[in-house]
Residue frames relative to the residue before (quaternion, step in Angstrom):
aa qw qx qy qz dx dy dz
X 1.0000 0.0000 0.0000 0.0000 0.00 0.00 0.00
X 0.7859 -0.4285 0.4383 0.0814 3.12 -1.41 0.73
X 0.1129 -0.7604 0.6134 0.1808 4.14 0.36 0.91
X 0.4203 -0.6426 0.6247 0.1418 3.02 -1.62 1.33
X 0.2438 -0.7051 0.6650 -0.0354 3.51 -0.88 1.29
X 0.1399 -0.7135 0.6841 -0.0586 3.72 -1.49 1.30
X 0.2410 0.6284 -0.6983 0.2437 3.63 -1.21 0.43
X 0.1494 0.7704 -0.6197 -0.0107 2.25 -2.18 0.93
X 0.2140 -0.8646 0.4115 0.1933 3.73 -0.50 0.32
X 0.4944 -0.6163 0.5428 0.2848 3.80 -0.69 0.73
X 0.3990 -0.6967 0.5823 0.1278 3.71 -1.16 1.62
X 0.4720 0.7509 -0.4167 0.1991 3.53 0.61 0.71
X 0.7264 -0.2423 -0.0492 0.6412 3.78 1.43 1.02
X 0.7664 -0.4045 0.3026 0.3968 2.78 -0.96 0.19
X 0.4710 -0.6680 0.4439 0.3673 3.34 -1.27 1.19
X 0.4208 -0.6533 0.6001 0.1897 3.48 -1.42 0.55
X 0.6220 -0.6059 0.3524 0.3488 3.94 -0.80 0.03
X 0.7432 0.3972 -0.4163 0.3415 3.33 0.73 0.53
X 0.4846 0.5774 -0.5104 0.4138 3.04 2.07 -0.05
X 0.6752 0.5832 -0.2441 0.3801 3.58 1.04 -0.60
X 0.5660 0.3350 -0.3813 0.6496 3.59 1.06 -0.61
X 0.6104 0.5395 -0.4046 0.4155 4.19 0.21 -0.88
X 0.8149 0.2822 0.0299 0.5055 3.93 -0.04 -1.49
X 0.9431 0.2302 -0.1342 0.1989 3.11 -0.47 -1.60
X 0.5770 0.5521 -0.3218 0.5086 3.30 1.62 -0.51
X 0.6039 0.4279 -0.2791 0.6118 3.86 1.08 0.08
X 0.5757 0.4627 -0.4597 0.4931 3.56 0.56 0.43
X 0.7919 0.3365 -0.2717 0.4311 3.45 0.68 -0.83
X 0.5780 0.4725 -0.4811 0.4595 3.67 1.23 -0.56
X 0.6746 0.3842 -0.3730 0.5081 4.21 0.64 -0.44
X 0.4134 0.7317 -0.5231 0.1418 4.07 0.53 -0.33
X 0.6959 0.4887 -0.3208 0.4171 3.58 1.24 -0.87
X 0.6409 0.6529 -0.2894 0.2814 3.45 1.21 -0.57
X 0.6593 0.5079 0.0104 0.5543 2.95 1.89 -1.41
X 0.3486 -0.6655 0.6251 0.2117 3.06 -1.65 0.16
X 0.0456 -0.8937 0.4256 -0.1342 3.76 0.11 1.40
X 0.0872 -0.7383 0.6686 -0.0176 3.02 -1.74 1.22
X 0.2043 -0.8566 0.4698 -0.0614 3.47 -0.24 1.27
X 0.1140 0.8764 -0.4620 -0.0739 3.73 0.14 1.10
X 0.2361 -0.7082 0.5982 0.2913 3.42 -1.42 -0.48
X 0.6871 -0.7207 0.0639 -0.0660 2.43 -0.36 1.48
X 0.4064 0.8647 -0.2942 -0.0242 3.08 2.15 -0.92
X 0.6647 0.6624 -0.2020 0.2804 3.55 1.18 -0.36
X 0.4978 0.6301 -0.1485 0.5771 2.31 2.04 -0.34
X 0.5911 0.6378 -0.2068 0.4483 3.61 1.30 -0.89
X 0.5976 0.5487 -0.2220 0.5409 3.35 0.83 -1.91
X 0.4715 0.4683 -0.6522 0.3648 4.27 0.13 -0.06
X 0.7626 0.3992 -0.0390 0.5075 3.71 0.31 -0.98
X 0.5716 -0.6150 0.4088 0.3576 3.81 -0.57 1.40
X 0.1601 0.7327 -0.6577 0.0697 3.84 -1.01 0.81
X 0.5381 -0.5867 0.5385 0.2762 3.15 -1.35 1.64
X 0.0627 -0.8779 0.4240 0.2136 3.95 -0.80 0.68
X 0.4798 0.5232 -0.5265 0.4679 3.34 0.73 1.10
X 0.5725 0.3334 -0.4336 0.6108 3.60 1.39 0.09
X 0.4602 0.7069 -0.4368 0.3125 4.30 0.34 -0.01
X 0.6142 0.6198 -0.1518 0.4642 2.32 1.48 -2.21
X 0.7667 0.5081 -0.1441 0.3649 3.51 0.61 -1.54
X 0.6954 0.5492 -0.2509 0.3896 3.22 1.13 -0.44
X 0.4286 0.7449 -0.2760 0.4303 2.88 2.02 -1.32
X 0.5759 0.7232 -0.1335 0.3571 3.14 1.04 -1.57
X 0.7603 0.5328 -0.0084 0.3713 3.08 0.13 -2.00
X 0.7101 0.4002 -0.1609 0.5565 3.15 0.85 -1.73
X 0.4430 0.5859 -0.5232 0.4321 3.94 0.92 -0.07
X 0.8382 0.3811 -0.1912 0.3399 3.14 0.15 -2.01
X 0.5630 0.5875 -0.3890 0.4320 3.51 1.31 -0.23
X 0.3334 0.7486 -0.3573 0.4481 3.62 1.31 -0.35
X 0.9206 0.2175 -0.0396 0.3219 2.56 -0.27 -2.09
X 0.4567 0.5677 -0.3231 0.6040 3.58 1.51 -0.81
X 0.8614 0.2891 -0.2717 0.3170 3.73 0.57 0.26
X 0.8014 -0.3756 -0.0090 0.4655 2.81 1.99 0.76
X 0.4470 0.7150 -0.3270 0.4266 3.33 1.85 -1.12
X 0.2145 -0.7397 0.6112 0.1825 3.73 -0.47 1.06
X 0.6741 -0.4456 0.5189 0.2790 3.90 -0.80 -0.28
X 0.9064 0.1992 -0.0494 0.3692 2.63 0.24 -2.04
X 0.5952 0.3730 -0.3057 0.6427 3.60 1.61 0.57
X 0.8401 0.0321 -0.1208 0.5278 3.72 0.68 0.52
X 0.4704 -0.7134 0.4770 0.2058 2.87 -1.02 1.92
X 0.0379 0.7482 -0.6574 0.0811 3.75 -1.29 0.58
X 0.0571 -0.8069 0.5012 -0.3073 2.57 -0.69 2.61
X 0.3078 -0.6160 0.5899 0.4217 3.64 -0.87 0.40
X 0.6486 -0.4778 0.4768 0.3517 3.95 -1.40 0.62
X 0.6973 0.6010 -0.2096 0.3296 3.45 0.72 -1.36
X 0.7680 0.3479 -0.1721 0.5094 3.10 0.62 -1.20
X 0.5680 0.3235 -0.4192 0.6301 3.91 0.89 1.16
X 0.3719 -0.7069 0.5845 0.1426 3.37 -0.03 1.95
X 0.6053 0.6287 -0.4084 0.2677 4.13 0.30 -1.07
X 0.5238 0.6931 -0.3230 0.3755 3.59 1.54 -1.02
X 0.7461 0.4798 -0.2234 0.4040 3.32 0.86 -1.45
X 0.4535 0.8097 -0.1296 0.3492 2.90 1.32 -1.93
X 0.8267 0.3329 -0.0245 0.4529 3.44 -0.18 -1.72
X 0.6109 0.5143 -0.3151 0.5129 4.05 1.42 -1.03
X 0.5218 0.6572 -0.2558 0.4800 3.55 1.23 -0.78
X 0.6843 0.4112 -0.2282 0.5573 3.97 1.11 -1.34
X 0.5871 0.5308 -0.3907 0.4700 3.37 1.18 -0.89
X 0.5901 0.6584 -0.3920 0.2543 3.63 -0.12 -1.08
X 0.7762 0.4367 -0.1031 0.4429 2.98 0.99 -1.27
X 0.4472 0.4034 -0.3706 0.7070 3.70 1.76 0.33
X 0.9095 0.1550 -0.3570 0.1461 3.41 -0.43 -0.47
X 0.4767 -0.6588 0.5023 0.2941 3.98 -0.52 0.93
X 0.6934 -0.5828 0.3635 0.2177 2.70 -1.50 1.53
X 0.4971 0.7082 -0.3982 0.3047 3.60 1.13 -0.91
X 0.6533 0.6507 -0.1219 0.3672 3.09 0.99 -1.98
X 0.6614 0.4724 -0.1415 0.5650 3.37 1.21 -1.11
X 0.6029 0.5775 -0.3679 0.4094 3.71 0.51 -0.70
X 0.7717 0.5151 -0.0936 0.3612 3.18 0.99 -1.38
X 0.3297 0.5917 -0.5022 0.5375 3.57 2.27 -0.01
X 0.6044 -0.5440 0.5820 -0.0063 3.25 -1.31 1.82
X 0.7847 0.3988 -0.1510 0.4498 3.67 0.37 -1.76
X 0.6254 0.5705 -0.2930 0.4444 3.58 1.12 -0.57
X 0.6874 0.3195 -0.2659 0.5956 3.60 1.62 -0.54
X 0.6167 0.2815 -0.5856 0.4445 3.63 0.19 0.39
X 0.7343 0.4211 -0.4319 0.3113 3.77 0.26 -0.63
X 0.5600 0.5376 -0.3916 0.4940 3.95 1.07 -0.54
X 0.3339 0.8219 -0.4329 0.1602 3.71 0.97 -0.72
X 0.7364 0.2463 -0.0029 0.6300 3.13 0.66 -2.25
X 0.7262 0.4577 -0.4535 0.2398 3.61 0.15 0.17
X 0.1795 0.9175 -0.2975 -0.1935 3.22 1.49 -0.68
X 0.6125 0.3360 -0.4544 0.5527 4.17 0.64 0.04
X 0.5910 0.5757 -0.2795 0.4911 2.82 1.00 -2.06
X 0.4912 0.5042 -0.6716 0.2312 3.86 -0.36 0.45
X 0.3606 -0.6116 0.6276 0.3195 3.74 -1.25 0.07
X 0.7335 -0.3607 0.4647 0.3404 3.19 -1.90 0.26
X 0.8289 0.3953 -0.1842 0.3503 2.78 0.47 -2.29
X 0.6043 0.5687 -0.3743 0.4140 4.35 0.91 0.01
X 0.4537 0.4871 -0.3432 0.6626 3.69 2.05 -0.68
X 0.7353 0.3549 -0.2406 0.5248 4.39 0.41 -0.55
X 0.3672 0.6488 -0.6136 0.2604 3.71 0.41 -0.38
X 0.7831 0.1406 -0.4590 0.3954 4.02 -0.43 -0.77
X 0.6770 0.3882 -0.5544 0.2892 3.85 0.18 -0.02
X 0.2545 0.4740 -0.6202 0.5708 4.28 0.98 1.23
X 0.6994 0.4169 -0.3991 0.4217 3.40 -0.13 -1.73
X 0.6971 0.5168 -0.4267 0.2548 3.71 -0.30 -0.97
X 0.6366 0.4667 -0.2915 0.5403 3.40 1.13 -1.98
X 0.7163 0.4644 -0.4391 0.2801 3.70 0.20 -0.49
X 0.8027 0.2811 -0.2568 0.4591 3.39 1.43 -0.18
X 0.4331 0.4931 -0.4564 0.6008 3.64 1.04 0.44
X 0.6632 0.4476 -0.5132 0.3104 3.66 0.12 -0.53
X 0.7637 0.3489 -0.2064 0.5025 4.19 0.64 -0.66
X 0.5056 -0.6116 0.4853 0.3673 3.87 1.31 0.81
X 0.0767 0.7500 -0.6524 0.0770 3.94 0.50 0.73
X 0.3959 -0.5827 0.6911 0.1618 3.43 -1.59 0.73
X 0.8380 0.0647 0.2704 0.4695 3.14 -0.24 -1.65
X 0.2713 -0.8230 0.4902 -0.0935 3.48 -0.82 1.85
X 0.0228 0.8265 -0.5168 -0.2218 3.95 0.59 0.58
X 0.1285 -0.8235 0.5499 -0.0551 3.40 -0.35 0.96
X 0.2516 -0.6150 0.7056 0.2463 4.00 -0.84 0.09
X 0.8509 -0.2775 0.2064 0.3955 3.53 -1.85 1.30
X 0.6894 0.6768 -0.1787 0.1861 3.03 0.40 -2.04
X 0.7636 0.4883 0.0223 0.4219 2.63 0.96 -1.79
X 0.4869 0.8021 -0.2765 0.2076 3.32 1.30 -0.81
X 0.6735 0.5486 -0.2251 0.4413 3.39 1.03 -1.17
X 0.8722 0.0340 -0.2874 0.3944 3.44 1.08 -0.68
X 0.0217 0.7192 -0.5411 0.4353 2.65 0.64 2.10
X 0.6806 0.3576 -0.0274 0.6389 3.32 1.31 -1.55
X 0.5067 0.4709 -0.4977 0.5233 3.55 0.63 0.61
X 0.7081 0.5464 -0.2438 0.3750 2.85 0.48 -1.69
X 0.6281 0.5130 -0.2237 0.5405 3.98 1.47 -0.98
X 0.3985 0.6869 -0.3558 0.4927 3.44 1.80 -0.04
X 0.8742 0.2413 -0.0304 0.4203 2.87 -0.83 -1.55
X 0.5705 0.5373 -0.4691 0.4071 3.84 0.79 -0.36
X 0.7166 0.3955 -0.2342 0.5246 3.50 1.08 -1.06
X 0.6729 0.4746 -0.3727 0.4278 3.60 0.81 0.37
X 0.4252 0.5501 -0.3825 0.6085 3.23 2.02 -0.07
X 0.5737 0.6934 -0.2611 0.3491 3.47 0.45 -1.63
X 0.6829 0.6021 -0.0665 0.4083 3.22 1.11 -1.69
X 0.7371 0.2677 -0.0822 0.6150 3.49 0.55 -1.29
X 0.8833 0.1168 -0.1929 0.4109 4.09 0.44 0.01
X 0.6679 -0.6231 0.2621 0.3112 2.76 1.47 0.44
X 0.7131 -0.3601 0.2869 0.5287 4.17 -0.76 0.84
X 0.1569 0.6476 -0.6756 0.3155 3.50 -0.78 1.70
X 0.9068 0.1778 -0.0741 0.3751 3.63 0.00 -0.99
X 0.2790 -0.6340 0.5656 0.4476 3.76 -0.36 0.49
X 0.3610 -0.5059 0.7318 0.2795 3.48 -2.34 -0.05
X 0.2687 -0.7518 0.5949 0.0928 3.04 -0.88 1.41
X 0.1969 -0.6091 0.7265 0.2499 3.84 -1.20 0.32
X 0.5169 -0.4605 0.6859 0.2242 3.24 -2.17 1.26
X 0.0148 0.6358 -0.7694 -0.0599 3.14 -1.39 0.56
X 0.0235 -0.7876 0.6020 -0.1290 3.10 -1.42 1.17
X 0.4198 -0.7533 0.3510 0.3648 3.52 -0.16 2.03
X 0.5808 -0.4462 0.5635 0.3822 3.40 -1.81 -0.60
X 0.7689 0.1870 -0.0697 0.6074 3.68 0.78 -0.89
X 0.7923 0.2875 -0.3031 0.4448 3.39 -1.27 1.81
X 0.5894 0.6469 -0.4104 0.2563 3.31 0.70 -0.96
X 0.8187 0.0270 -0.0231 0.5731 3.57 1.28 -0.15
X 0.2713 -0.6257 0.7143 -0.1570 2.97 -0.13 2.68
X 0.0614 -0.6400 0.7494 0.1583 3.45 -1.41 0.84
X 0.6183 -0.4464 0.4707 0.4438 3.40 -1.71 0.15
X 0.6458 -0.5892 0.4591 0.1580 3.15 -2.26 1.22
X 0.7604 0.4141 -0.1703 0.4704 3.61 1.95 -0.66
X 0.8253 -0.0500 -0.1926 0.5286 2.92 1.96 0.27
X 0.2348 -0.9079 0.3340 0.0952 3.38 1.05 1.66
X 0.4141 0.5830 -0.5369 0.4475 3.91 1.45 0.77
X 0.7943 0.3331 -0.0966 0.4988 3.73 0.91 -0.86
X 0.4213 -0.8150 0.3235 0.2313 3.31 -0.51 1.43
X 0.6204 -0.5104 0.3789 0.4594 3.70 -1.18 1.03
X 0.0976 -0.7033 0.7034 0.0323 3.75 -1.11 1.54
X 0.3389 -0.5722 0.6239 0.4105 3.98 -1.34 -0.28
X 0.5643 0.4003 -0.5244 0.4963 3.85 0.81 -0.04
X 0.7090 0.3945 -0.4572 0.3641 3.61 -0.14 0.43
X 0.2067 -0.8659 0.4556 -0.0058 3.33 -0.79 1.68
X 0.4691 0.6176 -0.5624 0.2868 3.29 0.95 0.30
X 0.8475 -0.3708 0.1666 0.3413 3.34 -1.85 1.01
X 0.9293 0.1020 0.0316 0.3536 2.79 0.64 -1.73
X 0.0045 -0.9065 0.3950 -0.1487 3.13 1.36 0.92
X 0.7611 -0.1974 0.2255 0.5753 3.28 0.64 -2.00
X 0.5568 -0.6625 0.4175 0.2770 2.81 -1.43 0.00
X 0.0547 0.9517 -0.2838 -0.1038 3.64 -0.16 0.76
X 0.7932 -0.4350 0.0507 0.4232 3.46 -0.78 1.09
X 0.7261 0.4261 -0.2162 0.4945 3.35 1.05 -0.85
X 0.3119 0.8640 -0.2361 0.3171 3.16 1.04 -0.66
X 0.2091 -0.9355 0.2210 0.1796 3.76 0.11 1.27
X 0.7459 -0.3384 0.2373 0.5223 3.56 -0.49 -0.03
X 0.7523 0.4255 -0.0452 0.5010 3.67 0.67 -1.11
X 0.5277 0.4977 -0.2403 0.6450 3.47 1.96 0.13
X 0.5340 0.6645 -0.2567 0.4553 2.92 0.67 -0.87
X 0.8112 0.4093 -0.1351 0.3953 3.00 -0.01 -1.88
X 0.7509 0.3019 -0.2527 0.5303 3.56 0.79 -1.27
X 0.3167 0.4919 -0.6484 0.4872 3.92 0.49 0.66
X 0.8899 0.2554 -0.2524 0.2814 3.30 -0.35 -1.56
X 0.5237 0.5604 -0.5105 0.3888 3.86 0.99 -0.17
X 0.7695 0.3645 -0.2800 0.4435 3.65 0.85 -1.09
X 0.4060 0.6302 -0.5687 0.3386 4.24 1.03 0.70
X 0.6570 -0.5641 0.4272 0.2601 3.18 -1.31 1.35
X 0.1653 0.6894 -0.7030 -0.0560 3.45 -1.30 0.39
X 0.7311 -0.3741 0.2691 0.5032 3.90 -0.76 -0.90
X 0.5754 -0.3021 0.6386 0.4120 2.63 -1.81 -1.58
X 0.5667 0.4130 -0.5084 0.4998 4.07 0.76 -0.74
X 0.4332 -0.6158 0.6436 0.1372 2.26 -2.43 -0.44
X 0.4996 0.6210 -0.3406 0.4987 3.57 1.17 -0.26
X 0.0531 0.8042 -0.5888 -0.0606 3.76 -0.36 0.60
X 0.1196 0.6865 -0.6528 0.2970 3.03 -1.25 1.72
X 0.5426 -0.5219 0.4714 0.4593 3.30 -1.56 0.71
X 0.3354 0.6935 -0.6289 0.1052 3.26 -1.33 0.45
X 0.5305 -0.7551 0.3749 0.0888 3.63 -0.42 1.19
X 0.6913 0.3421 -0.3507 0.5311 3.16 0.84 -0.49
X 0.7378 0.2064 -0.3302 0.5514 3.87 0.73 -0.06
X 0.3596 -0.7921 0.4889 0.0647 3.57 0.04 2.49
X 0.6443 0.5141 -0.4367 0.3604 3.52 0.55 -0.93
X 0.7027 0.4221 -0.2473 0.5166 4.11 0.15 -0.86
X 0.7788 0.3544 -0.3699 0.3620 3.10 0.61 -1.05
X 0.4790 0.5743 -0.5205 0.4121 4.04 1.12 -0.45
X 0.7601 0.4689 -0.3420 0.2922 3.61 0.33 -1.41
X 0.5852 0.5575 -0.2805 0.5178 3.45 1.43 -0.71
X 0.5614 0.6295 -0.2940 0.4496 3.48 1.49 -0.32
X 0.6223 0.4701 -0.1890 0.5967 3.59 1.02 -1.35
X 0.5147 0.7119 -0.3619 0.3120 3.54 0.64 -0.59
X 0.7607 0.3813 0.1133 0.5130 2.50 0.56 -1.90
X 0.5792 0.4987 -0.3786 0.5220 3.20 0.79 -0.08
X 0.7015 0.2919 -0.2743 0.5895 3.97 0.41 -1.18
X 0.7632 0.3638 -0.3175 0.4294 4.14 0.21 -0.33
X 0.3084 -0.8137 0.4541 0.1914 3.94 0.77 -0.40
X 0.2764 0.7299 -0.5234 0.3420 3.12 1.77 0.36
X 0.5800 -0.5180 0.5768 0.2501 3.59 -1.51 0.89
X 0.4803 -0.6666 0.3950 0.4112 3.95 -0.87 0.48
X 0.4949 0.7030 -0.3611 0.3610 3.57 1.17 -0.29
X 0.6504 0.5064 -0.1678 0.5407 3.22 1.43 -1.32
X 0.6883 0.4068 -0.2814 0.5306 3.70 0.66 -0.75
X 0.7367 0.3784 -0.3710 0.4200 3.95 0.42 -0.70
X 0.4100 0.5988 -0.4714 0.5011 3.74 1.75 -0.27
X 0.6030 0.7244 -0.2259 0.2461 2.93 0.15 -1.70
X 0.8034 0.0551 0.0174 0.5927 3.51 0.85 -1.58
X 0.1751 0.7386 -0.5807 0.2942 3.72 0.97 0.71
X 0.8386 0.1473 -0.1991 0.4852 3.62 -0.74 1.09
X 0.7243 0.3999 -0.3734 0.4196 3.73 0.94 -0.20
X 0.5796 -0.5780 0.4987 0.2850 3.52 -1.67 -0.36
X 0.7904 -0.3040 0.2664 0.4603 3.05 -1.42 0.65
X 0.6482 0.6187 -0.2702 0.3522 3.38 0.44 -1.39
X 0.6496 0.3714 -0.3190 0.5816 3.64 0.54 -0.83
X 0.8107 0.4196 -0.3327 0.2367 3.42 0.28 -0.79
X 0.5521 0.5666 -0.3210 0.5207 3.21 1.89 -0.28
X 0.6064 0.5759 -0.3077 0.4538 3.73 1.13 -0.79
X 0.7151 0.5596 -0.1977 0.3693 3.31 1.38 -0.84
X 0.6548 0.5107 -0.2137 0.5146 2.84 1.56 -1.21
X 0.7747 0.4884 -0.2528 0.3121 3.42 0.95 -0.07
X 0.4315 0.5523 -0.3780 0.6049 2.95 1.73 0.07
X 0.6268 0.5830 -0.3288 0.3989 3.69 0.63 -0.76
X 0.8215 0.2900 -0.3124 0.3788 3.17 1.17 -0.81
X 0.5351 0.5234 -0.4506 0.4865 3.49 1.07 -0.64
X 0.7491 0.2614 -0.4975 0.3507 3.87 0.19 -0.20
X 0.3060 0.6590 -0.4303 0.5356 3.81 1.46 0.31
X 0.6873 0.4613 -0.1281 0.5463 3.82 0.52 -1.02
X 0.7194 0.5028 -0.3959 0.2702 3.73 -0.13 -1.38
X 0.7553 0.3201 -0.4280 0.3793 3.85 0.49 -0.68
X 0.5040 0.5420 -0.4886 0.4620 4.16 1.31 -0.33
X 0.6048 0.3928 -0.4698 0.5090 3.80 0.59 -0.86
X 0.7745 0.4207 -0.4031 0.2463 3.71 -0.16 -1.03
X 0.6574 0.5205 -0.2485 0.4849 3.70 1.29 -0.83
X 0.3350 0.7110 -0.3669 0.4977 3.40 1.49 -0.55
X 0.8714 0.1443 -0.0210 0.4685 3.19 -0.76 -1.90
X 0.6071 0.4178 -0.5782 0.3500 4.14 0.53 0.89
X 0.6642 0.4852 -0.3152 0.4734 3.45 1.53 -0.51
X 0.5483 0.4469 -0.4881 0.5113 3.99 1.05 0.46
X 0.5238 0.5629 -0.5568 0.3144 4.11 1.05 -0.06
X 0.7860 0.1885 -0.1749 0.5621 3.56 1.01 -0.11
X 0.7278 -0.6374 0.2418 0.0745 2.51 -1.08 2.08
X 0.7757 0.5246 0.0070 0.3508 2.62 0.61 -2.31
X 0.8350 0.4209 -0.0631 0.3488 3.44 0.98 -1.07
X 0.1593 0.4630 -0.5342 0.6891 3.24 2.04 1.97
X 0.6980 0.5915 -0.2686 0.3013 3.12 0.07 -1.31
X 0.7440 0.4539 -0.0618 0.4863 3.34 1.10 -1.47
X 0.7057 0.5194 -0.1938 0.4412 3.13 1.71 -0.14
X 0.2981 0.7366 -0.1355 0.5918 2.73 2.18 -0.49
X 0.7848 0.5043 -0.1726 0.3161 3.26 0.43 -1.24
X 0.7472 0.3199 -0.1414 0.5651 3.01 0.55 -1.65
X 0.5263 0.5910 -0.5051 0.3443 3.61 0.91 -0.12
X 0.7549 0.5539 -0.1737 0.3052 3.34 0.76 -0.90
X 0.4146 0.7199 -0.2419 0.5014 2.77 2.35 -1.15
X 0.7600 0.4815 -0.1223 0.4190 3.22 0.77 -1.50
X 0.7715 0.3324 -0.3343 0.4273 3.65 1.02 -0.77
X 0.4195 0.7518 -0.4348 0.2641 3.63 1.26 -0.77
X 0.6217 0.6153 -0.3107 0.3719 3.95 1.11 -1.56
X 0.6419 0.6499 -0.2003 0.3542 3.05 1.01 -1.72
X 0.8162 0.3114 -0.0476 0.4843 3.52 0.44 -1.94
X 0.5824 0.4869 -0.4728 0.4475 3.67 1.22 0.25
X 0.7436 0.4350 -0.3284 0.3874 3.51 0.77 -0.71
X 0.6188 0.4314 -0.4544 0.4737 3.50 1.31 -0.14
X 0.4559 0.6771 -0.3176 0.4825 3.71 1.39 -0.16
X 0.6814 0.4992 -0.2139 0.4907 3.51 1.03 -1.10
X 0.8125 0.2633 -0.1758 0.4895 3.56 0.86 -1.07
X 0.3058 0.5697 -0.5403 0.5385 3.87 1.60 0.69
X 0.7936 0.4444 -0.2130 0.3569 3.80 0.13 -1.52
X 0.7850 0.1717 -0.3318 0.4942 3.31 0.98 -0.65
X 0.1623 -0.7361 0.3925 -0.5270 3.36 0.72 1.72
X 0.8727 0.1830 0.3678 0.2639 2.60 -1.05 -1.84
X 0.2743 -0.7614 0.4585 0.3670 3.24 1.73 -0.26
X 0.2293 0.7483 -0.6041 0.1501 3.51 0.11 0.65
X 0.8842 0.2129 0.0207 0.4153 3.84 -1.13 0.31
């Protein structure tokens, strides 16, 4: 059989290039191999204040970006989170297994609560027990995830085996998987901190939609140094990210890419790297903006996605609840 593959991404602007070189461009090159459920996340979003006639839109957007990037339908289910009531439902059964300890110790919950402090929400202190119900509910093998994400991956491999424990074989244990190339695009305006979509300055990132002539002036104005030798090297983030993205959209080997620019300046390498990426980009932008001429047919995809996941996450819902003596 076929490993069952989970993922999801938050409808909160447009995707930028490392969720895509990191996540989404590895969903579609493995889609034939696998047995896939692709969500969007919106529940996940709403931890943090969202305008909801722009949600709505994004919800939207981020669909057609999917598919304009390869995600086929008819080999991978593609759903909004929301509209499978079991998501909410099941995080709700979880809560009540996992100790607060466990939860303190989510990393991502203290840098993002940082700057908000009252003004945090419950639901951003709870986010990995959603994340969990959203995988455990469809028996998930295998979770592509970026670094970031990893830990509540390993919750999530928590509490399933602590369910697992007290009632016995119910939930698969999923393994994070996390590519080799991309998993960590940093930003172009500050290449110490990895490329986020909550971050709105100009020149942060680059993003899928994002035009030729954008593009370019993003990448002329990304930090690098004072040297002058360009090579991977880690301790000087600014060359080495751009040499990162590089290599990522071109699969050149680093030998080939530090040849490549041996004797030149930044300049070439920024001029280069941008051409690489907008023609990296041009057929998702061009399929993109024929599948938004009709309205209806996100919408219709939407649907049958859900049609399709709803079966799935009730019956593992059904045999969680009666469990637990639910109902």
């Amino acid at each position: 059989m076929k490993k069952r593959v989970f993922s999801g991404i938050q409808p909160t602007g447009n995707l930028h290039i490392g969720a895509y070189l990191g996540s989404l461009r590895n969903w579609v090159k493995k889609q034939y191999d696998t047995d896939n459920i692709f969500c969007i996340v919106d529940l996940h979003a709403i931890t943090v204040p969202q305008d909801p006639v722009l949600l709505k839109k994004r919800t939207r957007e981020l669909t057609g970006i999917y598919v304009a990037a390869g995600l086929d339908a008819k080999y991978s289910i593609i759903f909004i989170q929301s509209h499978v009531a079991a998501h909410s439902e099941l995080a709700w059964i979880l809560n009540c297994f996992l100790p607060m300890g466990w939860m303190y110790r989510m990393t991502q919950f203290k840098e993002k609560s940082a700057d908000l402090k009252e003004q945090v929400s419950v639901g951003l202190f709870d986010y990995p027990a959603l994340m969990a119900a959203d995988i455990l509910l469809y028996r998930t093998d295998e979770v592509p995830v970026g670094e970031d994400q990893k830990q509540h991956v390993e919750l999530t491999r928590d509490v399933a085996q602590r369910f697992n424990n007290i009632y016995g074989e119910t939930f698969a244990i999923p393994e994070p998987v996390i590519p080799d190339v991309g998993a960590r695009i940093m930003g172009l305006d500050d290449p110490t901190k990895k490329m986020s979509k909550s971050n709105d300055a100009p020149n942060h990132s680059i993003k899928l939609l994002d035009t030729p002539d954008v593009i370019r002036g993003k990448i002329m104005r990304a930090t690098t140094d004072s040297l002058k030798e360009i090579r991977f090297d880690e301790s000087r983030p600014g060359v080495n990210n751009l040499l990162t993205i590089y290599h990522a959209f071109t699969g050149q080997n680093r030998r080939e890419i530090e040849a490549r620019f041996e004797g030149k300046g930044y300049g070439d390498l920024k001029k280069a790297l941008a051409e690489v990426i907008i023609e990296a980009l041009r057929p998702l932008q061009e399929r993109y903006q024929e599948l938004t001429t009709d309205t209806g047919y996100i919408d219709g995809i939407l649907k049958e996605g859900a049609d399709k996941a709803r079966p799935l996450a009730d019956k593992m819902l059904a045999e969680v609840k009666e469990k637990v003596g639910l109902g």
